[in-house]
N, C-alpha and C positions, 0 to 999 in steps of 0.2 A: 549520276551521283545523287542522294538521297542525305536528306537532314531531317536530323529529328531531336526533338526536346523534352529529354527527361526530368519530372519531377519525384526524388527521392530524398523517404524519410531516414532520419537516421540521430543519431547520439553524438556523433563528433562536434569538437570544440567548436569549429564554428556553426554547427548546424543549433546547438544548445546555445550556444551567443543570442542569437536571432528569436530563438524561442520564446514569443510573448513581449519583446522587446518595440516592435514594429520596425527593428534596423532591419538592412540590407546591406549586404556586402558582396562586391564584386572582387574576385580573386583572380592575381596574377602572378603565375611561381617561375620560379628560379633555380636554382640547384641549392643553392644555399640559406634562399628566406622567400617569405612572402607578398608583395604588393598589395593592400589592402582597401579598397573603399568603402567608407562607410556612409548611407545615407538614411535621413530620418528615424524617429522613433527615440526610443532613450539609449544614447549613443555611450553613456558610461558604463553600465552593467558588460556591455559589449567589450567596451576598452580593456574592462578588467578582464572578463575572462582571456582574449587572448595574451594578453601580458603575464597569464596565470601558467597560459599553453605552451605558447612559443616564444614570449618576451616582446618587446618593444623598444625597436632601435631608433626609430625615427617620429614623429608626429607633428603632420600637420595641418592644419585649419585649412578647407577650401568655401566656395560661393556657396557651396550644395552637401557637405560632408566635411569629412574629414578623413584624409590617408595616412595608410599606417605602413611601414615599413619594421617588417619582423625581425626577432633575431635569427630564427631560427624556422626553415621552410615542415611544415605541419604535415607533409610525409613523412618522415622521420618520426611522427609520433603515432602513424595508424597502420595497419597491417595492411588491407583492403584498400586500396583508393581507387577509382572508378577508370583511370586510367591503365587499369588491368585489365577491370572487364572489356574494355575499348579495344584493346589492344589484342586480347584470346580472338578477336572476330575482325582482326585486320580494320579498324575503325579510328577515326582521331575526333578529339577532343579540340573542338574552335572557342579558346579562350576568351571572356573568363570566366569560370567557374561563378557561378550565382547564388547566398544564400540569403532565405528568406522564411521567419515563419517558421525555423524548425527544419526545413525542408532545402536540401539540395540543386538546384536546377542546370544540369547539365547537357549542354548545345554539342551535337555529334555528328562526323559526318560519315558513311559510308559508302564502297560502289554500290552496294547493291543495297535495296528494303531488306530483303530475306537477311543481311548482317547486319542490319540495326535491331531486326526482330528478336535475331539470337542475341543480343547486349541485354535488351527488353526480359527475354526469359532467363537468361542469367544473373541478371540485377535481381529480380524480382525473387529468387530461389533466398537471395539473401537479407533482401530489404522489402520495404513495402514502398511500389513504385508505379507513377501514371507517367502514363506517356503525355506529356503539353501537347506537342502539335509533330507532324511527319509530314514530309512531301520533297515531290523529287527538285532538285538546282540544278541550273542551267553554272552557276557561277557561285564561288565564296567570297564575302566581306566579312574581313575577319573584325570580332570588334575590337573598341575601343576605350577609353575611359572618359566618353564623351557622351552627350544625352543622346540619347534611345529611344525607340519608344519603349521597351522594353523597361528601360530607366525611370520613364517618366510613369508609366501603368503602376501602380501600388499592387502588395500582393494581400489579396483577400485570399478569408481562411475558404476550404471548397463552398461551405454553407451561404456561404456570403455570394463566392461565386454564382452558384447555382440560383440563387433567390435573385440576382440582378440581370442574370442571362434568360433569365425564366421573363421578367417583367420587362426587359427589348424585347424577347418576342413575342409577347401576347400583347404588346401592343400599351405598354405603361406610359411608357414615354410619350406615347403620339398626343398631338392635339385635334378632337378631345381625346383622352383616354379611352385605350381601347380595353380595359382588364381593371378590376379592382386586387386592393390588397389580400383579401380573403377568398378571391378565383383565386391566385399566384398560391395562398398556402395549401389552399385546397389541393393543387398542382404538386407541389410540394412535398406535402405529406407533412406539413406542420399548423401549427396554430396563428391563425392571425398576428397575435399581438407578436410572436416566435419572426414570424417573415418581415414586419414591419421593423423589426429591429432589426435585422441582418441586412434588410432592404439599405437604410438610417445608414449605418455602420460601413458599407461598401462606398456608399453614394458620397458618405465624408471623406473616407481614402481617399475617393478619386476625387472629387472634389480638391484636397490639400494637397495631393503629386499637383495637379494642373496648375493651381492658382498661379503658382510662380512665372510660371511659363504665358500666363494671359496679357 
């Protein structure tokens, strides 16, 4: 069995929630409504729009967010939902649904790579979509609405990504340092002062997911 993690963009309500917001919401559906978590970032822009979407039955306060229980399950309002394309290629969906930043991220399993492949090239004909990560399972744990790491990791924009995964490996973090800020832009394909800021910017994310947890 093979599992792989899709990151797709897209326009639905909660993919536009998230947008620029720094929330995260983790999704859990039902036939009838949604289960909703929400963490970090500015959590009201967020609350309105789904209340705008599907309505809001329930609300409330947790240690780390806050859950929402819908009125009304947000299939019902899209044509497309990814549990189609899952499905054209005999694949399931290991809930729950993740969004973040605009951006979708959907945990998948199949027998085989070559049918996750084809999910991949069929998502992609319609959306604009990177594959997170692939690799074959011995076993599934399905999740839960519990810390993660996945939960705990913040989501940086790719730029951010890339300038912070650029500077673990050239050796930024080491003591001494092995890379300055201006190798890493140079690397890059940006401007010093451009990668110091994205470098700043990631390094608070993560920074603010952890602290809680220290």
């Amino acid at each position: 069995m093979y599992e792989a993690v899709f990151r797709v963009a897209g326009d639905g309500a909660y993919e536009a929630a998230t947008d620029g917001t720094g929330t995260r919401i983790e999704l859990w559906c039902t036939d009838h409504s949604d289960l909703l978590h929400l963490r970090g970032g500015d959590v009201e822009p967020v609350v309105e729009q789904v209340c705008g979407t599907v309505g809001v039955a329930e609300r409330l306060e947790t240690n780390d967010g806050q859950v929402l229980v819908t009125e009304a399950c947000l299939k019902v309002h899209i044509a497309d939902t990814v549990e189609r394309y899952l499905a054209d290629e005999g694949c399931l969906l290991v809930p729950p649904l993740r969004y973040a930043e605009g951006h979708k991220l959907v945990r998948a399993l199949g027998l085989s790579s070559d049918a996750l492949s084809a999910v991949y090239r069929s998502l992609a004909s319609d959306f604009d979509v990177t594959v997170e990560s692939k690799r074959e399972v011995g076993s599934v744990t399905p999740d839960a609405p519990l810390v993660t790491v996945g939960d705990v990791v913040p989501s940086l924009s790719p730029r951010q990504r890339e300038v912070f995964l650029t500077a673990h490996e050239e050796g930024y973090y080491e003591l001494p340092r092995g890379t300055t800020t201006a190798a890493i832009a140079d690397r890059v394909g940006v401007q010093r002062r451009t990668a110091e800021d994205h470098l700043r910017r990631a390094e608070k994310k993560l920074a603010d997911a952890l602290v809680a947890y220290l």
